[in-house]
Residue frames as a rotation matrix with the C-alpha (Angstrom) as fourth column:
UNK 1
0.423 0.904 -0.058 -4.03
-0.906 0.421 -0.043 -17.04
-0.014 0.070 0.997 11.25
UNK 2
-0.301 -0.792 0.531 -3.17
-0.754 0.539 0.377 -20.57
-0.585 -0.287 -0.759 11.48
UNK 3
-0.770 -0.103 -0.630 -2.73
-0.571 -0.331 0.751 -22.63
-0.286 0.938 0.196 9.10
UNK 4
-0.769 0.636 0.061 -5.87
0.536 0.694 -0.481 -25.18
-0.349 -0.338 -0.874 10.12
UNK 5
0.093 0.905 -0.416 -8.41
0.406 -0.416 -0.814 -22.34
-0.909 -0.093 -0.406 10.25
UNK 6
-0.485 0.063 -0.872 -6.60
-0.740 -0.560 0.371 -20.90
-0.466 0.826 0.318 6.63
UNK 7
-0.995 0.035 -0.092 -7.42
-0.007 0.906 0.422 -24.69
0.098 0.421 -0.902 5.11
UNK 8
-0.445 0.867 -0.223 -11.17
0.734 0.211 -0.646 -24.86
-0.513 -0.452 -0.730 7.19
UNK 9
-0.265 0.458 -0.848 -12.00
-0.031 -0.883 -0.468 -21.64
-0.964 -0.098 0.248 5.49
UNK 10
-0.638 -0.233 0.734 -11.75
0.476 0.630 0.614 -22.36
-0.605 0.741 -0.291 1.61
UNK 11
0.169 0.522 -0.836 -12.49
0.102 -0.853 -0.512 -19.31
-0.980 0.001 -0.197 0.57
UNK 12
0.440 -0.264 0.859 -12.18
0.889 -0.010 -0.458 -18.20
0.129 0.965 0.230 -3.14
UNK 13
-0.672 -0.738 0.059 -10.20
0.736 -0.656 0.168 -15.46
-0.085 0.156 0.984 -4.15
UNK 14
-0.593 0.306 0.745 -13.57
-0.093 -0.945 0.314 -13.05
0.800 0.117 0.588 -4.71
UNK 15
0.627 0.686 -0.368 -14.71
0.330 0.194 0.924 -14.06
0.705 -0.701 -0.105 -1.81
UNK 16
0.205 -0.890 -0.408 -11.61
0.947 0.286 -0.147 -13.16
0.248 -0.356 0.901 -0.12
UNK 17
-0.680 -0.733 0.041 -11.16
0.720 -0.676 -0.156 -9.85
0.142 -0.076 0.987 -1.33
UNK 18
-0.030 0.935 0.353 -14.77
0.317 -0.326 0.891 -9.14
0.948 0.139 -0.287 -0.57
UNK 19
0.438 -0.125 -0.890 -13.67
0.862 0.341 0.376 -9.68
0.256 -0.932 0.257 3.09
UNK 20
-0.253 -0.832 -0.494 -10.83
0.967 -0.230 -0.108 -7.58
-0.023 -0.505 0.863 2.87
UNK 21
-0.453 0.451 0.769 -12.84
0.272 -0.751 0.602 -4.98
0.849 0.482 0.218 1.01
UNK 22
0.266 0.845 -0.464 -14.98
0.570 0.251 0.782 -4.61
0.777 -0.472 -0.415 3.95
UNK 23
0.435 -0.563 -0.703 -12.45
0.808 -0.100 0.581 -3.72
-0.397 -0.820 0.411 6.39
UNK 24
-0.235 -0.829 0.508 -11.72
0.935 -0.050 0.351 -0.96
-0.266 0.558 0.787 4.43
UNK 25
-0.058 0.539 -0.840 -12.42
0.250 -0.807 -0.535 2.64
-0.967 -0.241 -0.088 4.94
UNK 26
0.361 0.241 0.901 -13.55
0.930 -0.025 -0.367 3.99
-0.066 0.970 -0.233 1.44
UNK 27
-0.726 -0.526 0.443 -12.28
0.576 -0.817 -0.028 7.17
0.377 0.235 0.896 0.07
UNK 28
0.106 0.904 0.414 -15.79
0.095 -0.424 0.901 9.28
0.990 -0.056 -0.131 0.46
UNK 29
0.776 0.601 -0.188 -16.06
0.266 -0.043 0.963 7.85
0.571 -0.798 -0.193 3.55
UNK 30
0.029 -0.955 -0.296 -12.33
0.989 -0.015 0.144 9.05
-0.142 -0.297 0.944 4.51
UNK 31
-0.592 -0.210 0.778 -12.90
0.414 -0.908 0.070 12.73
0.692 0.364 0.624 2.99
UNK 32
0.417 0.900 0.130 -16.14
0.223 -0.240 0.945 12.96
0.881 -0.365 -0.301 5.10
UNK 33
0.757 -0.175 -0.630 -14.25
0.624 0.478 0.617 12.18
0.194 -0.861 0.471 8.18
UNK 34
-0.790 -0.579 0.202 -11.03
0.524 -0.808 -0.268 14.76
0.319 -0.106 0.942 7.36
UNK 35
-0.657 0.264 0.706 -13.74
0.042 -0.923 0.384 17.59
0.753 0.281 0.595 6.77
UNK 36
0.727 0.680 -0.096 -15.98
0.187 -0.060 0.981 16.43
0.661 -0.731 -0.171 9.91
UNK 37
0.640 -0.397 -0.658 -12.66
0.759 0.195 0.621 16.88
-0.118 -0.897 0.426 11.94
UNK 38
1.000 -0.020 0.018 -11.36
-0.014 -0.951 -0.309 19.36
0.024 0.309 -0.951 10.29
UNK 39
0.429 -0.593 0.682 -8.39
0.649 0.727 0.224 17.44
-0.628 0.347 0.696 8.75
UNK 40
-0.122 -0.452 -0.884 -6.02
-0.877 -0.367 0.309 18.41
-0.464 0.813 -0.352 5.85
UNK 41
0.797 0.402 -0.451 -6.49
-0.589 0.680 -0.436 16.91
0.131 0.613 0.779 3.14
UNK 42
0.920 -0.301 0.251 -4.26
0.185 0.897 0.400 13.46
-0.346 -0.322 0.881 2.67
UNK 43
0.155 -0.882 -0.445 -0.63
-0.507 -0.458 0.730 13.73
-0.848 0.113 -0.518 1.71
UNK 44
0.411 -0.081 -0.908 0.22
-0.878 0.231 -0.418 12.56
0.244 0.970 0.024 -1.42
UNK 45
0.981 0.013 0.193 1.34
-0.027 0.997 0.071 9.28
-0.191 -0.075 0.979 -2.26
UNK 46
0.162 -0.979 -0.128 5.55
-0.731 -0.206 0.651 9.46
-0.663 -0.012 -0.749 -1.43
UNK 47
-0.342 -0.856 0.388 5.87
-0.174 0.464 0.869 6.41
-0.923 0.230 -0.308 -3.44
UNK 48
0.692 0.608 0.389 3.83
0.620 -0.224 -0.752 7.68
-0.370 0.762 -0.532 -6.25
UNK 49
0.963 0.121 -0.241 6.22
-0.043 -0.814 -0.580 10.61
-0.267 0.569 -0.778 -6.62
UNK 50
0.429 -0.872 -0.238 9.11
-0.880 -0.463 0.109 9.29
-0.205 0.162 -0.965 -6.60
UNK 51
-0.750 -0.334 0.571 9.36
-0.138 0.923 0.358 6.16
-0.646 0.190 -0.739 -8.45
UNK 52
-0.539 -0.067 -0.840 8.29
-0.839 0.137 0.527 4.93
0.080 0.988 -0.130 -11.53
UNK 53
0.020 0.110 0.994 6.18
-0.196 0.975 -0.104 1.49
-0.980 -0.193 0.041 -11.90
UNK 54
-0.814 -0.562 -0.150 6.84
-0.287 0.165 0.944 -0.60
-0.505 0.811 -0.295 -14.75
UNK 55
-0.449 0.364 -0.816 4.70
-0.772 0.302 0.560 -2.43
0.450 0.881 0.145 -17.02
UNK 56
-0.130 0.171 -0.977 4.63
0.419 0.902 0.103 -5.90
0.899 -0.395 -0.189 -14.70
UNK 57
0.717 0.406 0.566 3.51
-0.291 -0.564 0.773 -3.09
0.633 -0.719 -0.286 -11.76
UNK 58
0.114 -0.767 -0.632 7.13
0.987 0.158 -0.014 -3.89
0.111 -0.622 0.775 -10.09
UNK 59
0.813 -0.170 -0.558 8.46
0.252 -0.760 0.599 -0.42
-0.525 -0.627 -0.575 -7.97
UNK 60
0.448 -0.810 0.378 11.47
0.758 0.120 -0.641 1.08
0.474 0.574 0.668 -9.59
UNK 61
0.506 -0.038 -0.862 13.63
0.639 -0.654 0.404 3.30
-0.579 -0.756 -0.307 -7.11
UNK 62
0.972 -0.230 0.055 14.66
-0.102 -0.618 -0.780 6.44
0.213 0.752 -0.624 -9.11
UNK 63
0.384 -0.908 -0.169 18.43
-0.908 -0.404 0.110 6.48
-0.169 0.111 -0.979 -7.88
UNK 64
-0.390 -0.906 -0.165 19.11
-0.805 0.249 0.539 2.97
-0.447 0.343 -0.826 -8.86
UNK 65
-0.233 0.554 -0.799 16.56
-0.900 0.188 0.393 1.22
0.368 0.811 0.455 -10.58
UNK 66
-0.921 0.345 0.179 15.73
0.217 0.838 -0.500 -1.93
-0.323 -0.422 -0.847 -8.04
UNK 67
-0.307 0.908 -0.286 12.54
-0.422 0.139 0.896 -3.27
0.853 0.396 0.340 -9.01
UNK 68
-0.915 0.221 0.338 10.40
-0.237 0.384 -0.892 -4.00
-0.327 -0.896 -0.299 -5.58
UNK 69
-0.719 0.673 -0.176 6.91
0.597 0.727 0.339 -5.66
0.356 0.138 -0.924 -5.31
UNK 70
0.320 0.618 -0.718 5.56
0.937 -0.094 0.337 -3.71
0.141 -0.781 -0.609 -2.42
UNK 71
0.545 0.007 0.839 5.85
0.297 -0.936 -0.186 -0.17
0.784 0.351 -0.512 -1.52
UNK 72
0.955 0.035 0.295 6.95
-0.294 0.243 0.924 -1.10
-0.039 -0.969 0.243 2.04
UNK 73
0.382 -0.915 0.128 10.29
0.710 0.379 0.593 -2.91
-0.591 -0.136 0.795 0.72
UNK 74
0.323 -0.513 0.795 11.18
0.496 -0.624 -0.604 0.40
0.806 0.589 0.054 -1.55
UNK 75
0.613 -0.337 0.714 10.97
-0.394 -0.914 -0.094 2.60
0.685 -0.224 -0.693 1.32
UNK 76
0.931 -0.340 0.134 13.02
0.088 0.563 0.822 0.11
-0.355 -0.753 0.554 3.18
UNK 77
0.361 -0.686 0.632 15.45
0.930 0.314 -0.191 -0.26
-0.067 0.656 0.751 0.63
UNK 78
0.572 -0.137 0.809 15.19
0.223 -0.923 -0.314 3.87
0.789 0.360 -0.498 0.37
UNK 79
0.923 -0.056 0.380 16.18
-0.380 -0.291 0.878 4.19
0.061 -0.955 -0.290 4.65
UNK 80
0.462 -0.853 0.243 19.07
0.283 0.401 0.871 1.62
-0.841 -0.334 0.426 4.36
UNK 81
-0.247 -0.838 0.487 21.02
0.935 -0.073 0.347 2.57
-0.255 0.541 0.801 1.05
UNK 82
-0.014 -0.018 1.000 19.96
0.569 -0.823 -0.007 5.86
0.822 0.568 0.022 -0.20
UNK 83
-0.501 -0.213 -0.839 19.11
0.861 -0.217 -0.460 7.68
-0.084 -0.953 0.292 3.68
UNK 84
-0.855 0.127 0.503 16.14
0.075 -0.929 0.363 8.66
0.513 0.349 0.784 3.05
UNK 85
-0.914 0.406 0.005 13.37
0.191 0.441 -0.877 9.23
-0.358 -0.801 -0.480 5.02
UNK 86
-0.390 0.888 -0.242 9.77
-0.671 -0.094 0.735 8.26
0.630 0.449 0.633 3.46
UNK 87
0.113 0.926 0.359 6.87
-0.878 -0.076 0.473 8.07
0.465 -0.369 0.805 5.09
């Protein structure tokens, strides 16, 4: 987005995440869809099982205890030093 139309928009924050909400497929409407296609259910969450969050909801990788924001830079962090492959 650039950064004219972010500035032109002046959106609050629950107005924002009302947006994003939107664009979002809902669980229900995600189970409906497995079982209308005849889906398996969803795979667990890989960085649920294998990592810890803290108190301040930071990531904690189990074999050396980096603390990540995002689930996206653990499983980076997991591919380049540990060689593993998640999801």
């Amino acid at each position: 987005m650039k950064l004219a139309a972010k500035f032109a928009r002046q959106e609050t924050e629950r107005v924002r995440l009302a947006r994003i909400g939107r664009r979002r497929i809902s669980k229900d409407r995600e189970a409906a869809v497995r079982r209308m296609l005849s889906l398996p259910e969803a795979p667990p969450d890989t960085v649920a099982a294998s990592t810890t969050r803290d108190v301040d909801g930071l990531l904690r990788c189990s074999e050396c205890a980096r603390a990540f924001k995002l689930p996206m830079h653990w499983a980076r962090h997991r591919n380049a030093k540990h060689r593993t492959d998640v999801a």
